[in-house]
Structures are given as C-alpha cells and as structure tokens.
N, C-alpha and C positions, 0 to 999 in steps of 0.2 A: 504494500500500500504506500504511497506517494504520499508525502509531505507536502501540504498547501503554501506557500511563500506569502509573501505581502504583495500583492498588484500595484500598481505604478502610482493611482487613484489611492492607495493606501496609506501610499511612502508622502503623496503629495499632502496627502490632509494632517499628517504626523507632522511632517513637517511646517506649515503653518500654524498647525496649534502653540507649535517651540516654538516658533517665532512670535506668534502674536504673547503669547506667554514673556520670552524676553523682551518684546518690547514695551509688556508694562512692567515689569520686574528692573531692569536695568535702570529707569526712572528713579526708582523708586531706593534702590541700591546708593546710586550717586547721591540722591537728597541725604541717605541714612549717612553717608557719610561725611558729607559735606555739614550736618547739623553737629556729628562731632566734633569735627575741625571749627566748626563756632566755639563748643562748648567749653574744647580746649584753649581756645581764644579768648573766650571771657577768663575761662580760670587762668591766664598768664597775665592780662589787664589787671585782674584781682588783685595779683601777687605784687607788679609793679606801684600798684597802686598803695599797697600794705608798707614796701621798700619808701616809697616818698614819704610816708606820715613817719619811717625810723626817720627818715633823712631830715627830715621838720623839725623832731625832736631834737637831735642833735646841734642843730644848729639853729636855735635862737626860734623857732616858730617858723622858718621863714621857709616861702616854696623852696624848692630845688631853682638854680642855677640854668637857664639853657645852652649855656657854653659860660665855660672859666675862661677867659683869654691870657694867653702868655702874649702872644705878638698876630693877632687876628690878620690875616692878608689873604684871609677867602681862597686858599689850597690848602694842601694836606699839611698838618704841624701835630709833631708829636707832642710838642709842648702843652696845646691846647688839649680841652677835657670836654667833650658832647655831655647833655645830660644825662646819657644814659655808660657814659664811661665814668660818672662822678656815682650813679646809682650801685654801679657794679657790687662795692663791698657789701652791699646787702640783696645781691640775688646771686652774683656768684656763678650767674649760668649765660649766655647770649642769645640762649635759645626763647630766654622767654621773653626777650623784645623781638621776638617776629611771629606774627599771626601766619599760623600753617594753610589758612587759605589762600594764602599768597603766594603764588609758584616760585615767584620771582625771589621769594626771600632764601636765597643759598647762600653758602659763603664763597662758593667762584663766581657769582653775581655780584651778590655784593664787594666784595676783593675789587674787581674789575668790572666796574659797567659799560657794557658796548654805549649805551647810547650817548656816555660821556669820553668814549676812547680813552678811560683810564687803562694803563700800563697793570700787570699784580703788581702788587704792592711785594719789596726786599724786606719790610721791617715788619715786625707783630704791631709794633701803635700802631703806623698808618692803617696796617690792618684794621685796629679796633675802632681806630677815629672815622674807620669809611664806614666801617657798623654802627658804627651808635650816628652818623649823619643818615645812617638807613632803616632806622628803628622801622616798625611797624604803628609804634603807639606815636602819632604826634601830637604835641602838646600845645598846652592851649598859652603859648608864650605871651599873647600881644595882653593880657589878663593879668596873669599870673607872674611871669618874669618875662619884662619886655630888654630885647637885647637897646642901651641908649647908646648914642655916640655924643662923650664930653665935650665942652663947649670949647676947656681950656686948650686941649690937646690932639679933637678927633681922634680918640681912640675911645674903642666901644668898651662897653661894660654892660653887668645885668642890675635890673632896680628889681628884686622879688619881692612879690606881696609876702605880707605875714599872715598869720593863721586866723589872727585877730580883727583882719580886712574882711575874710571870707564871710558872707552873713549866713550862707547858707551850704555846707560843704557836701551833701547829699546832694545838690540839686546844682553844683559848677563843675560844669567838665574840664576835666584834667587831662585824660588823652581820647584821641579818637583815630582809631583803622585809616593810616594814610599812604601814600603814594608819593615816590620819586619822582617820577617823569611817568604819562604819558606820547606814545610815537604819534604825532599830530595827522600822519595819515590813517594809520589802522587806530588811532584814541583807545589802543590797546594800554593794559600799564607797562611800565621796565623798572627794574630795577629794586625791587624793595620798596619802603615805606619811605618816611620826610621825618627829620626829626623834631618841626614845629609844622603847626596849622593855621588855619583864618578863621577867625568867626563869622556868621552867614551878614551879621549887622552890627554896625557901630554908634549910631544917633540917637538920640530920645528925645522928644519932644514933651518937657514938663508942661503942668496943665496951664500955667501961664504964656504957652508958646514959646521957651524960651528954647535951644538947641543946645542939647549936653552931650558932650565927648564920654561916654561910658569905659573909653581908653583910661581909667583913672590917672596910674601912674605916669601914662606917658606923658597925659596931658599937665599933669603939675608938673614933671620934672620939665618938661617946655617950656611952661610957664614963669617956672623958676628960674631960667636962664641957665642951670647947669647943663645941659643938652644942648644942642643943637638939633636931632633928629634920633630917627628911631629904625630899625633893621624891618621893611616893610617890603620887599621885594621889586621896590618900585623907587621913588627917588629919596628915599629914604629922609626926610627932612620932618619940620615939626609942623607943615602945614595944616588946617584945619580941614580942607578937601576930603572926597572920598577916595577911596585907597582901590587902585587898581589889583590889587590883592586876593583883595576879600575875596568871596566864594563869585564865579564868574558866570557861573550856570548858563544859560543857550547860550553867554557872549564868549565862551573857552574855544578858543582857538590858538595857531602856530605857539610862540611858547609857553602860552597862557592856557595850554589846553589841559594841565596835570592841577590847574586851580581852579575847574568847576565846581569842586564844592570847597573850596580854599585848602587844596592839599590833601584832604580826609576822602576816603574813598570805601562803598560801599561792596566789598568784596567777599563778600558770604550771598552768593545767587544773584550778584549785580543789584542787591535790593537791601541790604542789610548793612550796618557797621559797629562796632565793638565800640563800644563809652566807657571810658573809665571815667571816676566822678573823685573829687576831692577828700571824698572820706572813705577812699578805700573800692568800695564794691562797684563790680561791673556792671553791664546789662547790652543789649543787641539794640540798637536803636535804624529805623527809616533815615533817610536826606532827609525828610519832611516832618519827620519829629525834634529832627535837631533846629532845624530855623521853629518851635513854638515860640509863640511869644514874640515874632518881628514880621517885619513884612520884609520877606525876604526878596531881595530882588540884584541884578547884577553891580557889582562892585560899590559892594557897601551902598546903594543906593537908595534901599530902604531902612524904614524908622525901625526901632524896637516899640512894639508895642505895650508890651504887658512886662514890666521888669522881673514879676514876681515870678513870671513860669518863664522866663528867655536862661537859657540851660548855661547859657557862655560867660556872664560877666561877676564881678566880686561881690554885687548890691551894695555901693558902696558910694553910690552918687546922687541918692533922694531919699 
C-alpha cells in the first residue's frame, strides 16, 4: 500500500498559513523587544538621574557642570571634563549613558563619527571626551547649567542652578533621549546622542503683558554684565531674540535638521523619548507631551503658556 504525500494545493496553503502567521508574529516580536530596550532605557535614565542628586550633594546643592573647561577651543581636549565624564565616579559604567534603542550608540561610532570625519581617536580621554559629547541623555543645560562666556576675558564657564532654585524637581527635566547629527538627506540619525538639548519655549507673557526671559540665569548673568553671551548654537550673544536653537520642528533643515525637537529625539518607535526629571525617576514621554504647557512653535517662537505644567524651566520667574 502506497503512502499518500502532500499535493502541491497542500504545501501551498501550509505554506501561507506560516506566512501569514509570521507576518503577525514578527510585529509583534520586534515591539516585545523594542519595549525592553525602552525599559532598559528608562532604568539607565533612573540611574543617571540617582548619580546627579550624589553629585548635588557633594557639591554644595548645585546641578552638575555641562562641561568643566580647562582651555574650551571647541575640539577634542583631554583637559576638559563633559558632564557625563564629571558623573562617571558614581556610575562607573558608559554603558549607561546610551539608550540601546539607539543603533548608532557603539563605541566604533562613537570613537569615530563618519558624519564628522573624525580620525579613532590614539588616547583613552579623547576617547571618553567623544563619549560623554555622545551621551544618549541630553541635558536640559540652557535651565539648569547654562554654559556663559565672561565679559572680562571670553572665556566660557558654567553658572549651575542650585537645588534651592528648583521649585519643583518631579516635574523639570533633566535629561531627554537625544541625537548627534541627523544626515539632512535620508533625516536619518548618526552618531549617538548630544550631550545638551533645547527646550520647545522660552517666553512668558505675565498677566500684565509684560515678556519674561524664563532663561533665569542667563538672563541675570547678562544683565549683570558678567557675561557677555551664552553657548546657544547660534550667535551665541546675550541678545533678547528668539534662538534659532530651540526645537525647529517642520523649519529643520540642512544643518538644522538634528534640532527638530532641539536635539532630543524620539527613538523608541519614532514616537516615544526617555525623560529623566530632577528628582531622580524616569518615564517615556511623546514630542507632544514634552512642549505641555507652551505653544510650541518653531524657534522658540512661541509663549509658555501655563508655567505650572511647562516640564523644562526652574519656576523660578513669577
């Protein structure tokens, strides 16, 4: 007696079933995976976020540093210290300033970025100083510690808020999921993360109409005459204008195109980004959760509306 096979009509419909089966399964696989690599994200946010309040303590209340300058000249120096090469004595790891949903975040990437024709780097600093310039967490400097340029001598330095400025440390972000460069044709990312960001708005308008710089310290140290200007990616001065900076949304374009949302980039499903807050704990935030509270619009263009729920500033101007 003869053994009946599978007929052609049998192999055919087997076959689609697999298929239609992998193609809702592999969906569905990638999300599972991709929601770890968030969750691993928030818990490294956590952790740096835990590192900054030792670092607070230590030193007087005061934020962290965004760069220590030995002799700032805007290339590589071992002398100088990123914030996240001043955090180091208390995480001890480099892995946990890069978010895993970030391809881009290696250390032969980072070492050497095509899209800036860096060379690898001969030394371990320049190593670390190209790392901690590629964090994945950037920080919320223009707030918290804005880099100023001295009036006496142009040469930069940081003014950091203290703990006792923060009115609300739950509810001001400290870092946020960002980007180095995107390539202005494919507006793909390169490179790892930014190790500073933009907030979406800068202006308030009190209920007497009047226009308030929510910039706190930059704007007193301006005022005061110790400064001259402030590290804004644009003409760096103490003008009262809007900042070509800020988050650039439909206007990001040619080199402007990696500060659509001022450097922070939403890299968990194109749709999501990692917040760390001032007191520590993380959480997954939209683009459009992050501008609550302003009207967000291109280059610092719009107002902050509501100070009480605007996630970025000190509370510390009304």
């Amino acid at each position: 007696m003869s053994k009946r096979g599978f007929t052609l009509i049998e192999l055919l419909v087997v076959i689609a079933i697999i298929a239609i089966l992998a193609g809702i399964l592999f969906p569905v696989f990638a999300q599972a995976r991709e929601s770890a690599r968030q969750i691993n994200c928030i818990s490294r946010f956590s952790q740096v976020g835990r590192a900054v309040a030792m670092y607070t303590s230590d030193y007087d209340t005061t934020q962290p540093l965004t760069q220590w300058f030995a002799s700032f000249a805007g290339g590589d120096n071992c002398n100088d210290r990123i914030l996240a090469q001043l955090l180091m004595p208390y995480i001890k790891n480099w892995q946990m300033f890069r978010c895993p949903s970030d391809p881009q975040a290696t250390d032969a990437i980072l070492d050497a970025c095509p899209a800036d024709g860096e060379a690898p780097p001969t030394q371990q600093c320049i190593r670390e100083y190209r790392w901690a310039l590629k964090t994945s967490l950037g920080y919320n400097y223009s707030y918290l510690s804005p880099i100023m340029r001295r009036s006496s001598d142009n040469r930069w330095m940081n003014i950091p808020a203290t703990d006792a400025r923060i009115r609300n440390h739950s509810r001001t972000v400290l870092f946020v999921d960002s980007l180095w460069w995107r390539d202005p044709a494919s507006r793909q990312p390169l490179c790892g993360g930014n190790w500073v960001i933009m907030p979406p708005a800068r202006y308030w308008r009190n209920a007497s109409g009047q226009v308030i710089d929510t910039f706190s310290i930059v704007r007193q140290q301006c005022d005061s005459g110790v400064t001259n200007g402030w590290y804004d990616y644009a003409g760096n001065s103490c003008g009262f204008g809007a900042r070509p900076a800020c988050w650039r949304l439909q206007t990001a374009t040619g080199w402007y195109t990696w500060m659509e949302f001022g450097g922070a980039w939403p890299f968990h499903r194109r749709e999501r980004m990692t917040v760390a807050f001032a007191d520590g704990h993380a959480k997954s935030y939209t683009p459009a959760q992050l501008t609550q509270g302003c009207d967000a619009r291109p280059q610092c263009g719009g107002f902050i509306t509501d100070p009480e729920t605007y996630l970025w500033d000190l509370d510390d101007y009304y």
